[in-house]
VMD Tcl script that draws the C-alpha trace (Angstrom):
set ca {
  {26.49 29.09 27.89}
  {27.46 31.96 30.09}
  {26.91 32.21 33.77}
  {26.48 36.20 34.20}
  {26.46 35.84 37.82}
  {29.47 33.92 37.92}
  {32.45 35.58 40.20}
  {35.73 33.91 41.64}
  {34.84 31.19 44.22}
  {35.14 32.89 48.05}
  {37.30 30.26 49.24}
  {40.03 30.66 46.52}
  {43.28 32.32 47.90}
  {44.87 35.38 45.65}
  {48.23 33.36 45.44}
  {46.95 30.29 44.60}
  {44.65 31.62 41.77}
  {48.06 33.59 40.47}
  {50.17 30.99 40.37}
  {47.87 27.81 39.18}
  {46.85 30.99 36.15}
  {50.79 31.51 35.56}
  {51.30 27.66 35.19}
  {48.44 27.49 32.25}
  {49.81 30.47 30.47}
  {52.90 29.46 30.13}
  {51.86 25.67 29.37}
  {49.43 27.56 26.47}
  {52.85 29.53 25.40}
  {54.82 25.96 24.92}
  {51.45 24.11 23.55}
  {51.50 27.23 20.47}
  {55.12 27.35 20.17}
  {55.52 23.20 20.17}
  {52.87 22.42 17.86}
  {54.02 24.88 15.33}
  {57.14 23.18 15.30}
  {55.59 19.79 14.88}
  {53.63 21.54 11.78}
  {57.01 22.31 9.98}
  {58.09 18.57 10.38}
  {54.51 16.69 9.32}
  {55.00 19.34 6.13}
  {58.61 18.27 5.24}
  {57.43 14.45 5.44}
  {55.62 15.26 1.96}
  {57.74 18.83 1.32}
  {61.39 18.08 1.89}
  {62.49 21.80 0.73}
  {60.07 23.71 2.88}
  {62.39 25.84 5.07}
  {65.50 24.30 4.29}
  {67.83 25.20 7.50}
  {70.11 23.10 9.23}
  {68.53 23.93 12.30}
  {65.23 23.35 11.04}
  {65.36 20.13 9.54}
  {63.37 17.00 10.08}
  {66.14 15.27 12.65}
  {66.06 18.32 14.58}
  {62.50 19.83 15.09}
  {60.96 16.57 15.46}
  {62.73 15.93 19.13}
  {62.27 19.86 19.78}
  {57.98 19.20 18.72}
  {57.72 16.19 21.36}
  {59.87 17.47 24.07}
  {58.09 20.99 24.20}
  {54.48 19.32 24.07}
  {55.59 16.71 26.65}
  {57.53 18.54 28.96}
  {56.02 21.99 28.18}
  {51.84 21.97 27.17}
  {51.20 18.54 28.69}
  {53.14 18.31 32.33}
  {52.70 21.72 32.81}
  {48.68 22.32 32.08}
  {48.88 19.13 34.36}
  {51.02 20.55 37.19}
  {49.49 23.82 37.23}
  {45.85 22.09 37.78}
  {47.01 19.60 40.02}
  {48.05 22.06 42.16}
  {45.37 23.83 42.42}
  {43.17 20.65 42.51}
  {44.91 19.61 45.83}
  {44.61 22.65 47.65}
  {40.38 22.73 46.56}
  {40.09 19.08 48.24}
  {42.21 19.75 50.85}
  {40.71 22.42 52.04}
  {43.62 24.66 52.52}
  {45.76 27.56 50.04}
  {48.18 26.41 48.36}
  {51.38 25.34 50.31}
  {54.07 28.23 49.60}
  {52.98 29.64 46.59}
  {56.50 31.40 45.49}
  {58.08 27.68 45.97}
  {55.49 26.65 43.45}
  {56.45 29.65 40.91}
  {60.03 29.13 41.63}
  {59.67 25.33 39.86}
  {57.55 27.02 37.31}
  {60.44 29.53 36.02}
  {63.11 26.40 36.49}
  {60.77 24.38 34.24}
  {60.61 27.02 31.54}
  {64.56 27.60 31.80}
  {64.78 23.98 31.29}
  {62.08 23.94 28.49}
  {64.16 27.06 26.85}
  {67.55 25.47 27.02}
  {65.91 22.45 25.28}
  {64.81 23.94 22.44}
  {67.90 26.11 21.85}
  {70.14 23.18 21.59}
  {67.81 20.36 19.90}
  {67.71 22.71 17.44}
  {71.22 23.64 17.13}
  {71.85 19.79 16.90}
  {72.86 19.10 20.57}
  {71.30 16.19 22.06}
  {72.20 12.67 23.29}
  {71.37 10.58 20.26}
  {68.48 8.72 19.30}
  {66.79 8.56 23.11}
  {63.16 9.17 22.35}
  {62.00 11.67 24.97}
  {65.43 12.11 26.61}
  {67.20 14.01 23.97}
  {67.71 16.84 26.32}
  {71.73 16.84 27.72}
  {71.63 15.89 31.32}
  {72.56 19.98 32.94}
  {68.34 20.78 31.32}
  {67.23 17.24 32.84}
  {68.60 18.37 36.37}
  {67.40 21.12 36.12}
  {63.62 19.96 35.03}
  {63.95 17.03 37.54}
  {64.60 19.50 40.51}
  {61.82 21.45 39.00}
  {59.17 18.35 39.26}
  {60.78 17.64 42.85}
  {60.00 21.35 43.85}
  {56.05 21.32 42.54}
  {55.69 18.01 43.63}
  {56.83 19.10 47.11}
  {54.39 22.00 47.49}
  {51.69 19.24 46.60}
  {52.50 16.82 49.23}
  {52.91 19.70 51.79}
  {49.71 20.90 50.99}
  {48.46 17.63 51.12}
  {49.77 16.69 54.13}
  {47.90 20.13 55.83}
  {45.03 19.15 54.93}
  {41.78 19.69 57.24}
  {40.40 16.87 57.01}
  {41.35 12.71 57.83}
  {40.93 11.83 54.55}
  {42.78 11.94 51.28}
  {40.12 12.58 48.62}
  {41.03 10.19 45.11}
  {42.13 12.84 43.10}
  {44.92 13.10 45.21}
  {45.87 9.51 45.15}
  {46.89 10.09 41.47}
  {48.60 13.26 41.59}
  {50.95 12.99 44.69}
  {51.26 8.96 42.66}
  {52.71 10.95 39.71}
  {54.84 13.15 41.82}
  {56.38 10.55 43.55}
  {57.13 8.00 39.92}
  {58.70 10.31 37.98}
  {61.58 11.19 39.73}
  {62.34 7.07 39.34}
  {61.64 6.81 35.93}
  {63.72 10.06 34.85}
  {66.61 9.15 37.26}
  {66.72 5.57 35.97}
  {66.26 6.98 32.11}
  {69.21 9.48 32.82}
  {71.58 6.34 34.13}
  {75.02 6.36 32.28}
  {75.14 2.42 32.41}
  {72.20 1.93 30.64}
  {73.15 3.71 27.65}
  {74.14 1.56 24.99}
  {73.48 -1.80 23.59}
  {69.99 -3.75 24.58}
  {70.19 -1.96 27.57}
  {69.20 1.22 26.11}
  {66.48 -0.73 24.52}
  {64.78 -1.95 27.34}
  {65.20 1.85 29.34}
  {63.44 3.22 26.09}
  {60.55 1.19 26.24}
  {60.25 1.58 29.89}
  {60.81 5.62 30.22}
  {58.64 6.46 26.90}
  {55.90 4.26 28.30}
  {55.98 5.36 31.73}
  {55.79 8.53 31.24}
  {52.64 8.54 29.92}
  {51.11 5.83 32.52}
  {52.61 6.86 35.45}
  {52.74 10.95 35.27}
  {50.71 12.22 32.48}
  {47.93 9.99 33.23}
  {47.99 9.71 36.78}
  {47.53 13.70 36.91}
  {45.00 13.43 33.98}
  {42.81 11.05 36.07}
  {43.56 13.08 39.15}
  {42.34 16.23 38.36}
  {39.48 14.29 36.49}
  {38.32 12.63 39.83}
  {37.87 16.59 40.49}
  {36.81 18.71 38.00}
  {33.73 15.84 37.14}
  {32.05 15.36 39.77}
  {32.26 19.54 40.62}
  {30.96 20.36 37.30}
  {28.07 17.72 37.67}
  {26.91 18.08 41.25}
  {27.00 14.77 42.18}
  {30.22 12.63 43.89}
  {31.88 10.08 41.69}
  {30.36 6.89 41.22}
  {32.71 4.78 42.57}
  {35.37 5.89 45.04}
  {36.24 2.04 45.42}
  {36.86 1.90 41.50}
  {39.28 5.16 41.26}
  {41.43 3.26 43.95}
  {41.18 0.09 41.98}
  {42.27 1.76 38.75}
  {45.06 3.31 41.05}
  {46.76 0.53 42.78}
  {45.96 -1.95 39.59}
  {47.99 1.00 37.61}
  {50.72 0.94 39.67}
  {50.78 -2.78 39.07}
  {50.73 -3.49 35.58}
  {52.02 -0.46 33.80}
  {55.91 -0.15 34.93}
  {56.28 -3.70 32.44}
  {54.06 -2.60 29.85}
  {57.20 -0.88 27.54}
  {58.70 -3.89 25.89}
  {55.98 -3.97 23.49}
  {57.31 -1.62 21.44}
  {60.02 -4.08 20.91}
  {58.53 -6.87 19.88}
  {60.71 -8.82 17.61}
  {63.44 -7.02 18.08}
  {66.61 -8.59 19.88}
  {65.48 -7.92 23.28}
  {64.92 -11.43 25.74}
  {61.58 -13.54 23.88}
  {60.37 -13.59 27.96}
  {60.35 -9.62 28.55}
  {58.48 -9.44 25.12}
  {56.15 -11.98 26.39}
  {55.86 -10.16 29.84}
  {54.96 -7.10 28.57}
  {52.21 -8.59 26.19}
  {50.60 -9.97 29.48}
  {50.79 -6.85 31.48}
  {49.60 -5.45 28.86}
  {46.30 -7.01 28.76}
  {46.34 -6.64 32.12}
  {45.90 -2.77 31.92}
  {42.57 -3.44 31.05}
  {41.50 -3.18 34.59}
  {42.74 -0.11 35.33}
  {41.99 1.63 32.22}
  {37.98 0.52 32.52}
  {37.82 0.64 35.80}
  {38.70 4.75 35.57}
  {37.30 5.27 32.16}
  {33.72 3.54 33.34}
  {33.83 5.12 36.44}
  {33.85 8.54 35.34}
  {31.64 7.75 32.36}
  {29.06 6.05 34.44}
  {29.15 9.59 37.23}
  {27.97 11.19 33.68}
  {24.87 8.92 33.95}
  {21.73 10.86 33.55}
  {23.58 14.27 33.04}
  {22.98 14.50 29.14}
  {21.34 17.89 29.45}
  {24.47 19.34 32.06}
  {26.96 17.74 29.14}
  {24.87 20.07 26.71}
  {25.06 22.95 28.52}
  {28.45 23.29 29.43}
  {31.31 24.37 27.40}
  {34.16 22.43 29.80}
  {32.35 18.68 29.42}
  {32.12 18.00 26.14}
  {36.47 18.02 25.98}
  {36.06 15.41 29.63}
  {33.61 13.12 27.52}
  {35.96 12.95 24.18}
  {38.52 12.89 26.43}
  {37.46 9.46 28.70}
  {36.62 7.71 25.33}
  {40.27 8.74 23.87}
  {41.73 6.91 27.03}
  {39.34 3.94 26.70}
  {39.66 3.49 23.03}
  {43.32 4.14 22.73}
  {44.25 2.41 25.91}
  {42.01 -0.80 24.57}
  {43.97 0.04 20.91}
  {47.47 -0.01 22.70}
  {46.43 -3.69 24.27}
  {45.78 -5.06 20.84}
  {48.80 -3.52 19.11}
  {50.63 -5.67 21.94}
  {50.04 -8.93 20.34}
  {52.83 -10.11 18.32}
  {49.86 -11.13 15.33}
  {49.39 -7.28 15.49}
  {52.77 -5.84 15.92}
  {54.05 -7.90 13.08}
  {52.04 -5.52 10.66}
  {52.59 -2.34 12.98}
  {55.91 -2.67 14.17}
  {57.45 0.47 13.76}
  {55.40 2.00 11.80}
  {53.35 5.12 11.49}
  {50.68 3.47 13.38}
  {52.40 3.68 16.51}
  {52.83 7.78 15.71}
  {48.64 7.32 15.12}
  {48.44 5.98 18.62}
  {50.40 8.29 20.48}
  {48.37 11.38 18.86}
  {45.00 9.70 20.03}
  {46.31 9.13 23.37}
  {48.34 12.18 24.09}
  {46.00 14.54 22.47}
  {42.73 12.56 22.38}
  {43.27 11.32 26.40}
  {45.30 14.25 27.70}
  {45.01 17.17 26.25}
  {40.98 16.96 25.94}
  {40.96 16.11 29.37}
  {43.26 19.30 30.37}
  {41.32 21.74 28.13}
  {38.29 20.56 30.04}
  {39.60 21.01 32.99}
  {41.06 24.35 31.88}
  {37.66 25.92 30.67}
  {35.79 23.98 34.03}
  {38.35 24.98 36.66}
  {39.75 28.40 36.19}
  {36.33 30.84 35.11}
  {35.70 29.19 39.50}
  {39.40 30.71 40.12}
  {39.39 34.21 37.71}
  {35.97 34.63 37.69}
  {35.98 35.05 34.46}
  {34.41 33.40 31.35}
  {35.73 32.90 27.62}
  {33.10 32.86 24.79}
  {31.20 29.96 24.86}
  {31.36 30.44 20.68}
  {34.94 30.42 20.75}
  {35.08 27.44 23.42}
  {33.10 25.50 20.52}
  {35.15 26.59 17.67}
  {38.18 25.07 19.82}
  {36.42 21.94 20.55}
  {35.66 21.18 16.94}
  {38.70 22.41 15.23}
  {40.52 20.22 17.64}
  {38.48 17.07 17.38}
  {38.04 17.42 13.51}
  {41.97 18.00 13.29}
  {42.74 15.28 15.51}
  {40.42 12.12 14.23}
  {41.89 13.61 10.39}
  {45.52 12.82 12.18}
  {45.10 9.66 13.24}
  {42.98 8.42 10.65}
  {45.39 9.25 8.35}
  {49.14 8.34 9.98}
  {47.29 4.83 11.11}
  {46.50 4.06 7.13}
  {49.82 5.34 6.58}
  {51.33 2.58 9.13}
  {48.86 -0.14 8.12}
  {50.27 0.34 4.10}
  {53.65 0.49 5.09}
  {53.08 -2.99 7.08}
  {51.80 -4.70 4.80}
  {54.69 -3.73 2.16}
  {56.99 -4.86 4.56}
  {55.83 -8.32 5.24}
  {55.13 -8.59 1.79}
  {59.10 -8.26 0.73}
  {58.39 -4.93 -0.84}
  {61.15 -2.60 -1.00}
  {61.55 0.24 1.99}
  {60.86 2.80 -0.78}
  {57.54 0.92 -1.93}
  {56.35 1.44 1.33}
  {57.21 5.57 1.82}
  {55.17 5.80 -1.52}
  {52.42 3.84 -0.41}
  {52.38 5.96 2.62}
  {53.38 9.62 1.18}
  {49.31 10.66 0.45}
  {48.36 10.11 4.08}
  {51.34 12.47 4.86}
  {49.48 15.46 3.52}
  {46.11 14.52 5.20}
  {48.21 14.05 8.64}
  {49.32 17.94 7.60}
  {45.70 19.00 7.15}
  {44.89 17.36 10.34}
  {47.42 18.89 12.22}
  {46.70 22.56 10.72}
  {43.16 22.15 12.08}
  {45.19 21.23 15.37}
  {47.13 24.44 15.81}
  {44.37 26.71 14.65}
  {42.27 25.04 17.48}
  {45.36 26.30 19.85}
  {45.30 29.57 18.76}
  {41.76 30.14 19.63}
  {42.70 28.55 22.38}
  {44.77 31.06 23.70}
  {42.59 33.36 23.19}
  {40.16 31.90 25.74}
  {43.29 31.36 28.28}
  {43.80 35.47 28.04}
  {40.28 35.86 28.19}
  {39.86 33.74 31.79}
  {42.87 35.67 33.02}
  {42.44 36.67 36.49}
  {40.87 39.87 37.75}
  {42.82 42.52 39.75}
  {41.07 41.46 42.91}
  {40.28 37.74 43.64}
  {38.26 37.23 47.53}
  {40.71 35.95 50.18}
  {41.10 34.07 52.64}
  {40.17 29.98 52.23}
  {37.25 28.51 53.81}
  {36.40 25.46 55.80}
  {33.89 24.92 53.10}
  {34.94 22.12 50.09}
  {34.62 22.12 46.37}
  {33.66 18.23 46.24}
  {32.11 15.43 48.04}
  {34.65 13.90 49.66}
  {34.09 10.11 50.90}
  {33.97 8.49 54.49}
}
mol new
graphics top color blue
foreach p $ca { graphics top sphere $p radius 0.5 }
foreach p [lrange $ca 0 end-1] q [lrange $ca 1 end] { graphics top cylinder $p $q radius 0.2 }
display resetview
């Protein structure tokens, strides 16, 4: 419901509102332009002829659909709030503010360039993630260096001794990525089994150690603010941190299980694998269990209901990705569509639930400014109706195709087992965009007012620990 007395908070800076707004606009721009393109390629999986141009066939606007979600609505929703999460607990504006904007326009030169040539066919093969030539990655890598600079700075100027959770995760992300994208980009890992084992290990990564650690970061924020009441455990959000750190960088071989890579780093990643557990429960029952007693808050807000689907998305497909791990499960899923089912419910189910709650929680406290709660609900719905039709539907898919395949059925057998879940992973995602495109509409409608109060004060957002 709307708050009619609700203005900008006092101790948000002008600059900081401006540029954390700029961040989610653009991120919405790249989420509606990204998932259009991944509608054209789920509707040529079950209508080959629909727009039949070179540059918009399957090969080609598949890579351009994941980069542009990835690189553009996911890390840069993420980026945006991170930013301004760790100037709130901090205390303090925004370190450099045109810094921050200058990594936002290098990231959307980088995010233009990619689309322009994935879709004119120039890329570097079949390098899930890192189709991109390596001029765009420099230029997105100094872009991540830049942001994640201006975090650590502000950070680091902070007003108080201690370094509140949330910020744990985020300046964690920072501070991965640029060795996980520098390692993926290495010319002497690029053929052979080599290339194998950097696939498994950038694709994964990427979502454990950036998109997640920012997720859970601005989480550790946005939660307990919107509730009133601290987290429940600080000690758990540093467990889930460090245990994290631990057991996700050897987690990406399971992809490749039975595939030619060494028996021992399949067997490795199985047992890191399971032990992700920890951190995944540890920071999807910690935040779940601050929710305690808060039904009637989780009823009345329009930003909590996306944090509550999206903790269960990271328990559920976290817990899923564990199972899939085991070679008496891989040997049905291996390859399959079920491992596009389980990206969807983590990427969209996990992350981008998690930023549109954070969106609609966070930035009516920065603008001042509400969206309709009507049009926050059709979003919510749309979205989670579109997405549980998705994955539903693509994990059938992979489960048919499976089971042709270690029955000695031919290839073919399989794609027409799996062809009728095609058109309900269509309908899903059509529900999807239309979601997005309200959406927007609620982004332009929080957009921030001519004048926002000045000048920071000593006073926080959160509750910050001893």
């Amino acid at each position: 419901m709307r708050d009619p007395r609700l203005v900008a908070a006092p101790s948000t800076d002008a600059p900081t509102a401006r540029v954390t707004f700029e961040y989610l606009a653009w991120a919405t721009v790249w989420l509606l332009t990204g998932t259009t393109i991944g509608l054209i390629a789920s509707i040529k999986l079950h209508w080959p002829e629909f727009l039949p141009f070179a540059w918009l066939s399957f090969g080609r606007v598949r890579p351009a659909h994941t980069n542009l979600v990835l690189f553009g609505w996911s890390s840069l929703v993420l980026v945006g709030l991170s930013l301004y999460v760790v100037s709130r607990t901090s205390r303090v504006p925004l370190w450099n503010p045109r810094l921050a904007r200058i990594a936002l326009w290098l990231w959307n030169l980088a995010l233009l360039g990619g689309l322009v040539t994935l879709l004119a066919g120039v890329n570097r093969g079949p390098q899930e993630y890192r189709e991109w030539v390596w001029p765009l990655a420099v230029i997105l890598a100094t872009a991540v260096l830049i942001a994640g600079f201006v975090a650590y700075r502000t950070v680091a100027a902070r007003t108080l001794p201690e370094v509140y959770v949330s910020n744990w995760y985020i300046l964690g992300g920072f501070c991965y990525l640029p060795i996980l994208y520098v390692t993926s980009y290495l010319p002497f890992y690029q053929t052979g089994l080599g290339n194998t084992v950097v696939q498994g290990y950038y694709m994964h990564n990427a979502m454990g150690m950036w998109f997640t650690q920012l997720a859970l970061g601005v989480s550790y924020y946005a939660i307990p603010l919107l509730l009133g009441r601290p987290v429940y455990s600080y000690a758990l959000g540093v467990l889930g941190f460090w245990t994290n750190l631990l057991f996700y960088p050897l987690i990406g071989a399971h992809h490749f299980i039975f595939s030619p890579t060494a028996w021992w780093l399949q067997s490795t990643a199985i047992l890191f694998s399971v032990g992700m557990m920890v951190p995944v429960w540890a920071g999807t029952g910690n935040l779940l269990l601050t929710f305690k007693g808060s039904s009637g808050a989780v009823r009345r807000s329009y930003a909590l209901p996306f944090f509550v689907t999206g903790l269960i998305g990271y328990g559920l497909s976290s817990t899923q990705g564990t199972i899939e791990a085991f070679r008496s499960a891989n040997i049905y899923w291996h390859f399959t569509n079920f491992t596009v089912g389980h990206s969807h419910a983590t990427m969209y189910g996990f992350i981008a639930f998690i930023a549109w709650g954070a969106v609609y929680g966070l930035v009516p406290r920065l603008t001042g400014r509400e969206p309709n709660p009507l049009a926050v609900g059709v979003h919510f719905w749309l979205a989670l109706v579109g997405v549980l039709t998705y994955v539903i539907s693509i994990s059938v898919a992979g489960v048919l195709q499976g089971f042709a395949w270690v029955s000695g059925q031919s290839f073919i057998a399989s794609v027409i087992a799996a062809e009728p879940m095609w058109l309900w992973r269509t309908i899903g995602g059509l529900l999807m965009v239309g979601s997005h495109v309200v959406f927007a509409a609620n982004v332009w409608a929080m957009r921030p007012q001519r004048v926002i109060a000045p000048v920071p004060s000593p006073g926080g957002a959160v509750r910050i620990p001893a």
